[in-house]
C-alpha positions in Angstrom: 17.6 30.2 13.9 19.0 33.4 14.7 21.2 31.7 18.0 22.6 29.5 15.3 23.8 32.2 13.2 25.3 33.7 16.6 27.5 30.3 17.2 28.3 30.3 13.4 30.0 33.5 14.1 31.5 33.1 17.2 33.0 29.8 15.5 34.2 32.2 12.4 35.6 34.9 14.4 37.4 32.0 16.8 39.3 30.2 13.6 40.0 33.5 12.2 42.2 34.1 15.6 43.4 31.3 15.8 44.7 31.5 12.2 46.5 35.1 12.5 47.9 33.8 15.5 49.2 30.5 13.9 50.7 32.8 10.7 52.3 35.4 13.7 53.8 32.4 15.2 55.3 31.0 11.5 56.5 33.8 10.6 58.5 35.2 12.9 59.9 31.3 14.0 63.0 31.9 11.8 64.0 34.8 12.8 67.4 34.9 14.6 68.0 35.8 18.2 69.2 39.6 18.8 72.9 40.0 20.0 72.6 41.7 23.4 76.2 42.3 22.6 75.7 43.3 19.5 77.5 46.7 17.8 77.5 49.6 19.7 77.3 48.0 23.3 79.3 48.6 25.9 80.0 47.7 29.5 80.6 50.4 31.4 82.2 49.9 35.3 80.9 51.5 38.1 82.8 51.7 41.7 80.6 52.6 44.7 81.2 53.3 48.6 78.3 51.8 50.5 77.7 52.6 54.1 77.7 48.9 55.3 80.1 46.4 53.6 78.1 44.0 51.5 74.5 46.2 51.8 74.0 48.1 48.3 71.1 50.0 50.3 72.8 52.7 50.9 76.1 53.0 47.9 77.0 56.6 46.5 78.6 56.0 43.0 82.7 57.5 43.2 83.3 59.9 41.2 85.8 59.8 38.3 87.0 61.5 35.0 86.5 59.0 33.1 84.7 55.5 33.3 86.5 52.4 32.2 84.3 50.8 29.3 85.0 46.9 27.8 83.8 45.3 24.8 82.5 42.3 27.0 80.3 41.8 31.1 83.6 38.9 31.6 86.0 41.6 30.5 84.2 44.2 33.1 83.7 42.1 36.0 87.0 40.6 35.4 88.5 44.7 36.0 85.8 45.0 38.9 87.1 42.1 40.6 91.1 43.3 39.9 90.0 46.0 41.3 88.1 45.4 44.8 91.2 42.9 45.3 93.7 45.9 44.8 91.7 48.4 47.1 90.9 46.1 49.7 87.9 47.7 51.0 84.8 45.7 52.2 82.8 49.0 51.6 83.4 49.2 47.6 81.5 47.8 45.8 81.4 47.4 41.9 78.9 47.2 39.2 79.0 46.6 35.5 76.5 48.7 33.2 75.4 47.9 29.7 75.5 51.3 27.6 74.9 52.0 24.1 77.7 53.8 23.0 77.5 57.4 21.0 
């Protein structure tokens, strides 16, 4: 008797589980997608000298009074690449940052 009132509540406590979880699920199945462009983000470029051409190992970030920021990653990589073409340096390297602006 007292192993059947055991599996009784293992069975109980299983369907409850399985319930919340079901209900989590529902609920939150029509929720949209978050922007990870969404207002307030930024990409922020980043030029860097690295030792060894094409090794980010060992890359010291240049230094400069202000960073270039776009409103898109296309619109910053399409500046990074500008720009390695128009410095001509295999040692540069560039990198595109998302930031949260403020």
């Amino acid at each position: 008797m007292k192993s059947r009132r055991i599996m009784t509540r293992r069975l109980f406590l299983s369907l409850a589980v399985a319930m919340a979880v079901t209900g989590i699920l529902v609920a939150h199945r029509g929720e949209p997608a978050s922007n990870p462009d969404g207002p307030g983000v930024v990409y922020v470029y980043f030029p860097s000298l690295c030792a060894t051409p094409g090794d980010p190992a060992d890359c010291h970030e240049l230094p400069r009074p202000d960073r270039p920021s776009f409103q898109s990653m296309e619109a910053c990589s399409a500046h990074a690449n500008a720009e390695l073409r128009r410095e001509n340096n295999p040692k540069l390297m560039a990198s595109c940052m998302r930031r949260q602006e403020g």
